[in-house]
C-alpha positions as CSV (number, residue, x, y, z in Angstrom):
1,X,-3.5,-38.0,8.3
2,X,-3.4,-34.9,5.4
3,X,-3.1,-35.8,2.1
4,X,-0.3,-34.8,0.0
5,X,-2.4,-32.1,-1.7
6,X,-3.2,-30.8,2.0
7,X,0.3,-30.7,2.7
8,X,1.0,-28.6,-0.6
9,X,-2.1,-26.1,0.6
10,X,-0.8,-25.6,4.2
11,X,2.7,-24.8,3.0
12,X,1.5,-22.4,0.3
13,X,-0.6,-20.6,2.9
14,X,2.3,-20.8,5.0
15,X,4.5,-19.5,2.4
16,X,2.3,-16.6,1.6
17,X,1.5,-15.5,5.5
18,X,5.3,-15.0,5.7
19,X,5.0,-12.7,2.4
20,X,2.0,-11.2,4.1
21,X,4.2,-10.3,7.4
22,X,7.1,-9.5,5.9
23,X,6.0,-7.0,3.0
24,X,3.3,-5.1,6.0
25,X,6.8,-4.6,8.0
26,X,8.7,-3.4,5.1
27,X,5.8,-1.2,3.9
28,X,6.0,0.1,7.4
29,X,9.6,1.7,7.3
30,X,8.6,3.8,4.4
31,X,6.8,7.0,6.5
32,X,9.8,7.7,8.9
33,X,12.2,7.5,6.2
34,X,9.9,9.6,3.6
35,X,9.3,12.0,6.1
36,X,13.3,12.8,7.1
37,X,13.7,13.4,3.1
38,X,10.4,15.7,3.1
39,X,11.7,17.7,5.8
40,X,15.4,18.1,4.1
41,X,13.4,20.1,1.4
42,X,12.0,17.8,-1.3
43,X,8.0,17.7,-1.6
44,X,6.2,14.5,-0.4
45,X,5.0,14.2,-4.3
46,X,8.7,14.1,-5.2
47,X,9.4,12.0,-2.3
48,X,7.1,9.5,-4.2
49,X,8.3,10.4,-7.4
50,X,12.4,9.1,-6.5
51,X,10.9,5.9,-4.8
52,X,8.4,5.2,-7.5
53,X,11.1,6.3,-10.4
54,X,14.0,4.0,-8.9
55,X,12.0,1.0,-8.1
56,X,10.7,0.9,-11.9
57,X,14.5,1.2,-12.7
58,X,15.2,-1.5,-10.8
59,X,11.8,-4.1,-11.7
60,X,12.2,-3.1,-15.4
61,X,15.5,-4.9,-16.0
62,X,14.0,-7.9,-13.8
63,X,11.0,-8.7,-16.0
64,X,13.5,-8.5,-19.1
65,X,15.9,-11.2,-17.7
66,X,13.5,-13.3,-15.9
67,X,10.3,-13.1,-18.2
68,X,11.3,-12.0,-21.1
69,X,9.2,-11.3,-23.9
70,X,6.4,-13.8,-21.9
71,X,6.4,-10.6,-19.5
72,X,6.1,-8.3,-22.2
73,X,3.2,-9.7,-23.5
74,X,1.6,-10.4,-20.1
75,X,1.7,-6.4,-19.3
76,X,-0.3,-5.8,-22.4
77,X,-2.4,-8.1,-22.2
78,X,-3.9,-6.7,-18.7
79,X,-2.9,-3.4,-19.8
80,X,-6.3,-1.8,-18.1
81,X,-5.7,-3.0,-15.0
82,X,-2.4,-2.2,-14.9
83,X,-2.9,1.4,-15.6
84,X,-5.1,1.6,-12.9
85,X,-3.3,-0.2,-10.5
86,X,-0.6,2.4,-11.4
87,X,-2.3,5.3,-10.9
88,X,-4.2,4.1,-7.5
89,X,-2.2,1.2,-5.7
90,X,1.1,2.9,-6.9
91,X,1.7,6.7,-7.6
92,X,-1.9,8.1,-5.7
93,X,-1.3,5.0,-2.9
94,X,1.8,6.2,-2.1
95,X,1.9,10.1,-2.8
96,X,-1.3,10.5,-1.2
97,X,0.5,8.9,2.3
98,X,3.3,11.3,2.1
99,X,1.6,14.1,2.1
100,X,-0.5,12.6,5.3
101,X,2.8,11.3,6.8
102,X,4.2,15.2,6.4
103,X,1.1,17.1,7.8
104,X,0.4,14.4,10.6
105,X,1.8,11.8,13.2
106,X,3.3,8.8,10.5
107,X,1.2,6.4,13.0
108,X,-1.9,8.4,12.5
109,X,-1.8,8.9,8.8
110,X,-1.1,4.9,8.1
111,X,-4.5,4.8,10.5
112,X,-6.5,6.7,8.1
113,X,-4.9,4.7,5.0
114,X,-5.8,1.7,6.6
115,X,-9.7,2.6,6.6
116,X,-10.2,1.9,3.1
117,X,-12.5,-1.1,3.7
118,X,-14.6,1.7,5.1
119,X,-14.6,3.2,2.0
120,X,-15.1,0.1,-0.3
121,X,-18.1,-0.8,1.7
122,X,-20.1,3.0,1.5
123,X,-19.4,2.6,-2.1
124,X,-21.0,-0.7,-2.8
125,X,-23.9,0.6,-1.0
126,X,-24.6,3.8,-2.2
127,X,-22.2,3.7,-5.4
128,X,-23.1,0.8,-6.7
129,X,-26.1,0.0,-5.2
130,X,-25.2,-3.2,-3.5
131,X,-27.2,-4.8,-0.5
132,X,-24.2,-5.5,1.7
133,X,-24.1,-7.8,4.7
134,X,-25.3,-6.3,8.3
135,X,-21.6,-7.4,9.7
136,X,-19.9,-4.6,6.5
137,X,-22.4,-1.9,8.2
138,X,-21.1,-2.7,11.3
139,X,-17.7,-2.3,10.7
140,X,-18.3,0.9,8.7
141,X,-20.0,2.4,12.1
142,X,-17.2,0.8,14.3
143,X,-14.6,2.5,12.1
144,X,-16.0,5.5,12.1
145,X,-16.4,5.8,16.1
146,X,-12.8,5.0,15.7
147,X,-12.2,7.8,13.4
148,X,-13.3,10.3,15.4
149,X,-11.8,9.4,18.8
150,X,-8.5,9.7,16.4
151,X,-9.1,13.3,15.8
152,X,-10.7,14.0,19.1
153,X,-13.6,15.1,17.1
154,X,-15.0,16.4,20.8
155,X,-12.6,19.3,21.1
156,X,-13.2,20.3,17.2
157,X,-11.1,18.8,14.3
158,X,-7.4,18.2,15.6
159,X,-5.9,17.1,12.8
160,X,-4.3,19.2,9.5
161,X,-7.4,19.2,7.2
162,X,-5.3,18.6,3.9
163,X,-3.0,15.8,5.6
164,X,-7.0,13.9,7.0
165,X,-8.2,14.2,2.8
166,X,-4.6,12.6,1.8
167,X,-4.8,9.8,4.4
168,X,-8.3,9.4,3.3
169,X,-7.7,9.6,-0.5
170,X,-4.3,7.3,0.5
171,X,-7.0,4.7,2.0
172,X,-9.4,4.9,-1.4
173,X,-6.1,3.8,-2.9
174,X,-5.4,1.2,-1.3
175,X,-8.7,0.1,-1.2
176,X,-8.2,-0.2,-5.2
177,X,-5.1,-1.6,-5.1
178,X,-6.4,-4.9,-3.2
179,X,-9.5,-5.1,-5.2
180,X,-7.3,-5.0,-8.1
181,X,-4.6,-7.4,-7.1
182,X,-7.1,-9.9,-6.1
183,X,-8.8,-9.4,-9.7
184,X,-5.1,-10.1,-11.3
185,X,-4.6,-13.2,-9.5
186,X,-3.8,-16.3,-11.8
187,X,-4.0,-13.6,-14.6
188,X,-0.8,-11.3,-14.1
189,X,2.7,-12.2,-12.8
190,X,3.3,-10.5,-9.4
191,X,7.0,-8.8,-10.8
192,X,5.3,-7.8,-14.3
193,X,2.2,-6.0,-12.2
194,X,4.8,-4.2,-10.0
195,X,7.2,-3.3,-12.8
196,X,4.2,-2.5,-15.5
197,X,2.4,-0.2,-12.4
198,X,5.7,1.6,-11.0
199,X,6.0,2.6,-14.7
200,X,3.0,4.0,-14.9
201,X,3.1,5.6,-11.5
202,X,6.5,7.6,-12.2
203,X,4.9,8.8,-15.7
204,X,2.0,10.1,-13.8
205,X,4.2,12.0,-10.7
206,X,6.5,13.7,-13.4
207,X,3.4,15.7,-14.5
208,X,2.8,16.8,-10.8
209,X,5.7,16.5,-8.9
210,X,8.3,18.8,-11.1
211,X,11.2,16.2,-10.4
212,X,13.2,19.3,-12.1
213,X,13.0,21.4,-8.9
214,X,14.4,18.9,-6.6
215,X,16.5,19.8,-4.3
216,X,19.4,16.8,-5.0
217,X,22.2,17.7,-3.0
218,X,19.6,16.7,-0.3
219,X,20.1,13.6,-1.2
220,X,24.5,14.0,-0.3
221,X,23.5,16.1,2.6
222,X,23.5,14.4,6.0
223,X,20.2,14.7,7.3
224,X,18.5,14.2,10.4
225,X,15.8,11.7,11.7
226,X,14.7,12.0,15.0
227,X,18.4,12.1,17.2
228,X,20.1,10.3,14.5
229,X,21.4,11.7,11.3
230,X,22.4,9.6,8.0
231,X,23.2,10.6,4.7
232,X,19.8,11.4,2.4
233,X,20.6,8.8,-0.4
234,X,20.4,6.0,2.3
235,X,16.6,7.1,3.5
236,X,16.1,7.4,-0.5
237,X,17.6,3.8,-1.1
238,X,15.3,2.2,1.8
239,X,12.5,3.6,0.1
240,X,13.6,2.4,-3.4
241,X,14.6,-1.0,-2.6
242,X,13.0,-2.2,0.2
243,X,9.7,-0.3,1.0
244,X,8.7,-0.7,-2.4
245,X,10.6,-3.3,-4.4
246,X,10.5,-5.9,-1.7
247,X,7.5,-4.7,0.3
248,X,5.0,-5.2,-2.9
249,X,7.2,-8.4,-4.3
250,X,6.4,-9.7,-1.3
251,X,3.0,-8.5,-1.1
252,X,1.9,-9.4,-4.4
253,X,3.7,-13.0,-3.7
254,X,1.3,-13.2,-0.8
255,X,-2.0,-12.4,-2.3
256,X,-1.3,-14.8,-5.1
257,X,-1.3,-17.7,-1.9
258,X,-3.9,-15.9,0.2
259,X,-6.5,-14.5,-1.6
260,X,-6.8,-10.5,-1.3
261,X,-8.9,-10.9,1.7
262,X,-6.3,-12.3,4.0
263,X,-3.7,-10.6,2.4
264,X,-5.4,-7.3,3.2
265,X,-6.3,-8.7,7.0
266,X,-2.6,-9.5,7.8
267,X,-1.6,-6.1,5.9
268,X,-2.7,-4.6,9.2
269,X,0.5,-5.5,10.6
270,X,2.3,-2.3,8.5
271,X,0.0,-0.1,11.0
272,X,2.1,-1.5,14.1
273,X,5.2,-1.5,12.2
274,X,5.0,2.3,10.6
275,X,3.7,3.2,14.3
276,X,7.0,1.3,15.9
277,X,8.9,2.6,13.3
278,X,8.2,6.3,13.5
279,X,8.4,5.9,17.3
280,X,12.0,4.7,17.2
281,X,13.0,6.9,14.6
282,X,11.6,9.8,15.0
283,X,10.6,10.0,18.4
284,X,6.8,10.5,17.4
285,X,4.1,8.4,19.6
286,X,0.5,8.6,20.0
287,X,-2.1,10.2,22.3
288,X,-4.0,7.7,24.9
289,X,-7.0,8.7,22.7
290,X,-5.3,8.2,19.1
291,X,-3.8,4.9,20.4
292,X,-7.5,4.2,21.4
293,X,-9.0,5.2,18.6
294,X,-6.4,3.8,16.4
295,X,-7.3,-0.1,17.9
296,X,-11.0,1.1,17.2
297,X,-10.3,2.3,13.4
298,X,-8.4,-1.2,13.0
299,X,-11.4,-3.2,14.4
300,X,-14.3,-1.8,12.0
301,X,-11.8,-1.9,9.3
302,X,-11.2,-6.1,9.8
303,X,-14.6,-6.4,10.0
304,X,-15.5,-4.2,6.9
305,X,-12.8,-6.0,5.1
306,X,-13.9,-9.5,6.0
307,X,-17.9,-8.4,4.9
308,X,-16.8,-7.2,1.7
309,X,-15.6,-10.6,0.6
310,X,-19.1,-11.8,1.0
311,X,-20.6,-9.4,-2.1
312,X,-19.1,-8.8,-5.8
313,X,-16.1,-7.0,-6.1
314,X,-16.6,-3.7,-8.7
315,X,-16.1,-4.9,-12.4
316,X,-13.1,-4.4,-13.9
317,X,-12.1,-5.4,-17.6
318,X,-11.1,-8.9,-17.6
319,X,-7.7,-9.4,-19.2
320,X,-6.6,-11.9,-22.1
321,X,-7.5,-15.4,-20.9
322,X,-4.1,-16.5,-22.9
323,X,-2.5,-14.6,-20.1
324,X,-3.3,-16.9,-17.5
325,X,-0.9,-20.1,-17.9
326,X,1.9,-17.6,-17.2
327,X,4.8,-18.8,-14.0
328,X,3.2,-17.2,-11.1
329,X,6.0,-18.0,-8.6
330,X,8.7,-15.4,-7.5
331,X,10.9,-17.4,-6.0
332,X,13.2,-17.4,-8.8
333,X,13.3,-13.7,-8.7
């Protein structure tokens, strides 16, 4: 017999493992879509710049009407962390992908974003100094095998160097960006952190992405993806509203019920859905050896992932302590 508060944990976990499945799927749809606008003319860092731009336009107004001036004063409060989370989970997150997703396969750049794990863990040892747990090592040298069937490192590098460093820089990112949501549980509202960071992250891409040279009537023009055609400001709109507003909603709804870890473990779901997705659309699948090496990369990765929990995260400012009686749910939203 569970006890009521049992109950109330089981459905919150419930709750969030839907957000968790439901934001990797909608992160998923992003590369095909990103990638049909790319090849219409507009850069992947203005690619980034439109979806990061219209979903601020659209969470701004949000945090007004539902927060209020609470929100307001829950962005500056965690300020810091909001900036970075900004610049990393948001703008470099994002535009770092693109340029992956427009150099390589979309199913082999969301690979090499989703070895971050990889990345946290080489950094806590030799970075920070940290003795981490023999399993992290592990997963690190699983990974890496992983890695290299990928790129079928046998025959010499067969992968566009610049798109490998995005997908890598991509996974650094989001490597950040779960460190950093995990840190903001309890302390920042999950609409405030994505409004506050899409702000920040359109600032940043209008200093590199020259949003003045885009090519606009790309986004009228009927353009193609894979055998199908549509219209450009429909892939744009995807992106905008629900590879970005929805996808981290519902992501940042499910770490708040998770934790980061598991939130991060069932975000391995957007590999299978970007992978499905650009298959379908775009008529793009995977070598025997990438699919191989793809399982591999996702295996050392869970078991990084898992092993990091076990040591101290990196130390990032801790935000006003007032801060933390704020609503956390979105389901008023």
């Amino acid at each position: 017999m569970y006890t009521q508060g049992e109950q109330d944990a089981a459905r919150t976990k419930s709750v969030g493992l839907g957000f968790a499945v439901f934001s990797a799927i909608t992160f998923g749809g992003s590369g095909p879509f990103a990638k049909a606008l790319i090849g219409a003319g507009i850069s992947p860092e203005q690619a980034a710049w439109i979806r990061i731009l219209g979903a601020a336009a659209l969470l701004v107004p949000l945090v007004l009407i539902f927060r209020g001036s609470a929100g307001l004063r829950a962005a500056r409060a965690s300020w810091p962390q909001l900036v970075l989370y900004g610049l990393t989970g948001i703008a470099g997150c994002q535009t770092l992908f693109f340029i992956a997703a427009s150099r390589l396969p979309v199913g082999v750049a969301i690979l090499l974003e989703f070895s971050g794990p990889v990345l946290v863990v080489a950094w806590l040892k030799f970075g920070r100094k940290v003795a981490v747990p023999r399993s992290a090592a592990l997963g690190v040298a699983i990974a890496l095998v992983g890695l290299a069937t990928v790129v079928e490192i046998w025959s010499g590098l067969q992968l566009d160097l610049i798109g490998l460093l995005a997908g890598l820089g991509a996974a650094a990112c989001q490597a950040t960006y779960f460190i950093l949501i995990d840190k903001l549980t309890g302390v920042a509202d999950p609409l405030v952190m994505t409004a506050a960071g899409s702000v920040v992250g359109a600032v940043v891409l209008t200093a590199v992405s020259a949003p003045w040279a885009i090519p606009w009537n790309a986004l009228t023009d009927t353009i193609a993806i894979g055998e199908r055609s549509a219209p450009g400001w429909m892939f744009a709109a995807w992106l905008i509203v629900i590879s970005t507003v929805v996808a981290y909603l519902a992501g940042a709804a499910a770490v708040q019920r998770l934790s980061a870890a598991i939130g991060g473990a069932v975000a391995y779901v957007e590999v299978v859905a970007a992978s499905l997705f650009a298959w379908i659309l775009l008529n793009e699948t995977l070598s025997t050896n990438q699919v191989i090496g793809g399982v591999i990369v996702l295996l050392g990765a869970f078991v990084a992932q898992s092993s990091v929990g076990k040591v101290a995260p990196p130390e990032i400012p801790d935000a006003d302590p007032s801060a933390r009686d704020l609503d956390l749910d979105t389901a008023g939203i």
